[in-house]
N, C-alpha and C positions, 0 to 999 in steps of 0.2 A: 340167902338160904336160912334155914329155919335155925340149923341146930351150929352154936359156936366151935370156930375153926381153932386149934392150937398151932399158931403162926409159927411153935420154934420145934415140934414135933418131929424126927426123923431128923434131927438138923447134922446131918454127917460132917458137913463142916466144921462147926465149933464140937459136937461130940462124934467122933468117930466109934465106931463101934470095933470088939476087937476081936480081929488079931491086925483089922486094918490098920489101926493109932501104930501099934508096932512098927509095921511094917510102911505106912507113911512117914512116921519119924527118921527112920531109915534111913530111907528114901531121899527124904527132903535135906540132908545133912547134905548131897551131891549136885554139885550144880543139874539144872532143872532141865538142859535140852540131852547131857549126856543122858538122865535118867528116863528122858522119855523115848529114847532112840534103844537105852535096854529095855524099855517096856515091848514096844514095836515088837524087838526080835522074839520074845519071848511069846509073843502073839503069832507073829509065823509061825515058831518051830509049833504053837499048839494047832495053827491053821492046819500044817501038813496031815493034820490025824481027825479032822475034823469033815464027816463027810455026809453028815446029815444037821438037821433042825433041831429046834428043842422040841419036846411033845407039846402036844394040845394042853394038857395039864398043865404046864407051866404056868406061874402069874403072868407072866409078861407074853402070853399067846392064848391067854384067856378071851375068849368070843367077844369079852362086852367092849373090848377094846377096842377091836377091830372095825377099821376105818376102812371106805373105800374109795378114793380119790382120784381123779380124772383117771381116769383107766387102771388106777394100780391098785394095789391092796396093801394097806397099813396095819400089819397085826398089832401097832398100838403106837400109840401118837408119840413117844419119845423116840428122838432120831440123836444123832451123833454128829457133829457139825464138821464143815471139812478144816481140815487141819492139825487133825490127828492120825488118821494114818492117811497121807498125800497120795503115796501112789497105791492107793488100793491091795498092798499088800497081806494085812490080816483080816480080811473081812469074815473070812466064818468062823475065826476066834470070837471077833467081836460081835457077831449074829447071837452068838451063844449068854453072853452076855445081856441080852435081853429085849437090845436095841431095834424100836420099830423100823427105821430106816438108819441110811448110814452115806454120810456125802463126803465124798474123795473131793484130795486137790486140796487148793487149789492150781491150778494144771497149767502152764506155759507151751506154748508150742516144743520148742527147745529144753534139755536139761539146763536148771541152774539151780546155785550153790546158793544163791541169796547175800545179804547181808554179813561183813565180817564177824564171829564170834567174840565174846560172850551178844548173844540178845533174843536168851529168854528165862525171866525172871519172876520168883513167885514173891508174891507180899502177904504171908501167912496171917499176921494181923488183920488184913482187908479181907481175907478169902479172895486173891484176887494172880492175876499175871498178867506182864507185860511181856511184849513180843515184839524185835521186829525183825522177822524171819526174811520177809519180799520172796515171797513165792518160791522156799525153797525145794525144788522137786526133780524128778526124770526125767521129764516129758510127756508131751502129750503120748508116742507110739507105745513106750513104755507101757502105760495107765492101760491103752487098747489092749493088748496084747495080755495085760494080767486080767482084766475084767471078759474078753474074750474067752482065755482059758477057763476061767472059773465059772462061766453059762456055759462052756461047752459040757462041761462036769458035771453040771446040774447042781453045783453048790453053791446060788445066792436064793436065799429062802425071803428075804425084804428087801425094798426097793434102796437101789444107790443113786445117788445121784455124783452130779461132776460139777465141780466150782472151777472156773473159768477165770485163770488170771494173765497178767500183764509182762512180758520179761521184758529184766531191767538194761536191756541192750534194745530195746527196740522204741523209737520215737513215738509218743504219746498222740500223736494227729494219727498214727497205723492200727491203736488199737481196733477199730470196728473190724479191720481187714485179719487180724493177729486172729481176735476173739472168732472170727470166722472158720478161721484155718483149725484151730483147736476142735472147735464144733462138730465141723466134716470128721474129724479125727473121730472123735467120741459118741456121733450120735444116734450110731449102732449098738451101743454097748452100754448107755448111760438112761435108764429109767426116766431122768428128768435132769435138766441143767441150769446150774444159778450163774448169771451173767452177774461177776464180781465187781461193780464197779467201785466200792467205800473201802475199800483197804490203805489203812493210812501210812504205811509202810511202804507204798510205791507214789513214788514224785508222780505229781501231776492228775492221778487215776480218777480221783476224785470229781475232775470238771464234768466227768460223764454221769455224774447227779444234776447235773444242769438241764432246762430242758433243748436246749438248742445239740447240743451236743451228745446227749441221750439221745434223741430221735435219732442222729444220722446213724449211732451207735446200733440200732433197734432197726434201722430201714435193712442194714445189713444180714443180721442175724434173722431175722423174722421173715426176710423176702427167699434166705434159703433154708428155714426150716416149710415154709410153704411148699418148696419143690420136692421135699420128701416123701415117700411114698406113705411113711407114720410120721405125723409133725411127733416132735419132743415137747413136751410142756416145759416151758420157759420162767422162771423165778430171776427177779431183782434182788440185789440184796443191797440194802442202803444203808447207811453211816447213822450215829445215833447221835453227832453233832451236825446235822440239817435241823432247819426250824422245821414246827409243823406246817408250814406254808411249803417250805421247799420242799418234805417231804411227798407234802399230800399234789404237788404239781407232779411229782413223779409218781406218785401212783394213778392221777390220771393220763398219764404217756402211756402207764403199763399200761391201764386198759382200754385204748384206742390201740394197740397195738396187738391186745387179746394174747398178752402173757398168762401164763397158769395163774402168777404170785406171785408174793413180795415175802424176802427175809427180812426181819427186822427183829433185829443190829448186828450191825457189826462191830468191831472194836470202836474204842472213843481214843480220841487224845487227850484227852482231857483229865487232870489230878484230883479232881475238889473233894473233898473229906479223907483224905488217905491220912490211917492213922500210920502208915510208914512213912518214915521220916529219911530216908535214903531218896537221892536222887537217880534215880536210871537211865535217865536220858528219853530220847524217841523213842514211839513206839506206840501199838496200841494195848489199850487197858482191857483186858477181860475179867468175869467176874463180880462178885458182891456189890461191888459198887458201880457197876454197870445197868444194876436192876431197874432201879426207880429211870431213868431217863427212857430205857428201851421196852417199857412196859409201858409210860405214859406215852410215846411214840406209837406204837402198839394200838394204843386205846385210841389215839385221835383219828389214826387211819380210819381203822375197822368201823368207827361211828358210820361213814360213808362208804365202806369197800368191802363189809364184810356182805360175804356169799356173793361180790362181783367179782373178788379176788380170792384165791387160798393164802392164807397169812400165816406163816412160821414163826412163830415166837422162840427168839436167841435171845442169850443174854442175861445172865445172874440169877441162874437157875442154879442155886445150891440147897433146896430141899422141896419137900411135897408141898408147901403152902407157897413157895415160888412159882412151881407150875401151877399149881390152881388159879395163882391169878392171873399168868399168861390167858391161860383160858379165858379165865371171865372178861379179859378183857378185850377178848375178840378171836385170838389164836385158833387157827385148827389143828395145828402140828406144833408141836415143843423141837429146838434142839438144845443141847448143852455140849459144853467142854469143859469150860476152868470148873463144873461142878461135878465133874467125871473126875479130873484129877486129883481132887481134894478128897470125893466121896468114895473112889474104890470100885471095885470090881463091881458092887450091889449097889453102887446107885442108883442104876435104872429100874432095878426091883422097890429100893427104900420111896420114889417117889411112884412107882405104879401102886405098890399099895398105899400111900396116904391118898394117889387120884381114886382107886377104888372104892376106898372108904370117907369119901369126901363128896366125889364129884359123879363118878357115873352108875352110881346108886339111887342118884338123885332121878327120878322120874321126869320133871320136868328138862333140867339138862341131857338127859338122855335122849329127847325129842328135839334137841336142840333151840329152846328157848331161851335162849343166853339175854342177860342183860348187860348193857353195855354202857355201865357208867364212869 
């Protein structure tokens, strides 16, 4: 692009803007899962009052934004990744909020508690968290029943989707059969659904990046979204320690298999530059230091997948020059979390407007002639 970028611009992370810094400081003095479980509620009780959209006027429902993808409509490329509210509980708090899309779960057939406490952990210094929650959630009927309610209502104004996970009482050879059952549960109700297989928090889950083991995983899922009367467009979401070899053999499975797309990343296990110096144990890393590996991941796909796949770019999105370069380097959708939690209520406005005044201004990317180096 012609005119230079300010890579640290809008950077809510290292400068919060106030009354948020207040009110993150706060915040962050309390361990990190109690304070996100007050955030939640605080999101319902605003849900119950919430019963329409934001206006047209808004930044974040401004026309130039708006995307429209396999049958759905994205009033703007930033989405909300699952794992922030699991079971679909505040969703028109968090609409309001400014978020193009918004992905519940990830979802277990059965309620479960997850992994014993403490294990979710911030590393202020890295802009970053660790997590190893293992799909703590309600259940799949649960998830139906709130997402039911709330179309019957007419209040989901953006697309949701359902992340698809594993419970930790069921044998690792049943997931195709598990992730099945979930599906039928959800596939009335769920816009679009990401088959979870990179979560490094559940033993074993991971083989199903393999290709032997993906496909039979894929024969399942795919031979009964076919018997639907509306298939559901189907999303991978893969781990951002696969090589790109391993990667790119699974995205060609996705597409002989004519999935929608690929998330990519998921969390990493992986430590390398943490200027924190605590050890936390298992788990995986979100965040700042996530960037560089799931954005070069990102890039190598998209070299060969992009516009045969829809690509979601996750992962170490903590300002406006973060997402720009998901873009550029192949993304059609953005999500974040660890830069949600860091950056506050207006993050997804602080990076709509640096993309507005960066990237979809730009005439040529506005016709979508991306380069992809």
């Amino acid at each position: 692009m012609s005119r230079e970028l300010d890579y640290n611009s809008l950077d809510v992370f290292r400068k919060p803007e106030w009354p948020w810094r207040l009110i993150r400081r706060f915040a962050f003095a309390f361990d990190a899962e109690h304070m996100h479980e007050m955030a939640v509620s605080l999101l319902k009780f605003r849900s119950l009052l919430v019963t329409g959209d934001l206006s047209s006027d808004t930044l974040s429902r401004d026309s130039v934004f708006k995307k429209n993808i396999l049958g759905l409509s994205f009033p703007n490329p930033v989405g909300l990744s699952a794992g922030f509210d699991v079971d679909g509980e505040c969703l028109p708090a968090l609409q309001l909020l400014g978020f193009g899309f918004i992905e519940v779960g990830g979802i277990t057939e059965q309620p479960q508690s997850g992994n014993p406490k403490p294990r979710v952990f911030r590393l202020p210094e890295d802009g970053a968290i660790i997590n190893r929650l293992n799909f703590y959630n309600k259940g799949a009927e649960n998830l139906k029943k709130n997402l039911s309610r709330l179309r019957e209502q007419n209040r989901l104004f953006v697309p949701i989707g359902v992340n698809l996970g594993k419970s930790s009482s069921s044998d690792i050879n049943q997931v195709p059969a598990e992730y099945r059952r979930i599906f039928e549960h959800v596939a009335d109700v769920a816009d679009y659904v990401t088959i979870n297989v990179s979560c490094p928090n559940t033993e074993g889950l991971r083989k199903y990046q393999t290709a032997s083991s993906l496909g039979a995983l894929l024969d399942i899922l795919c031979n009964y979204n076919e018997s639907l009367t509306k298939r559901v467009p189907l999303f991978l979401k893969l781990g951002p320690d696969l090589s790109n070899e391993e990667a790119i053999a699974c995205a060609d499975i996705a597409l002989d298999y004519r999935l929608a797309g690929l998330v990519i990343s998921n969390t990493t296990t992986k430590r390398n530059g943490l200027s924190t110096n605590v050890d936390y144990g298992l788990g995986g890393l979100s965040g700042q230091p996530l960037f560089e590996r799931s954005t070069q991941l990102l890039r190598c796909i998209a070299k060969d997948y992009h516009q045969k796949l829809i690509l979601i770019g996750s992962g170490g999105i903590m300002n406006g020059a973060n997402a720009l370069a998901k873009l550029h380097a192949g993304a059609d959708l953005l999500q974040v979390y660890t830069g949600f939690v860091y950056g506050g209520p207006s993050f997804v406005k602080h990076l709509l407007r640096y993309l507005r005044q960066y990237y979809f201004s730009d005439a040529d990317l506005l016709n979508h002639k991306l380069v992809l180096d």
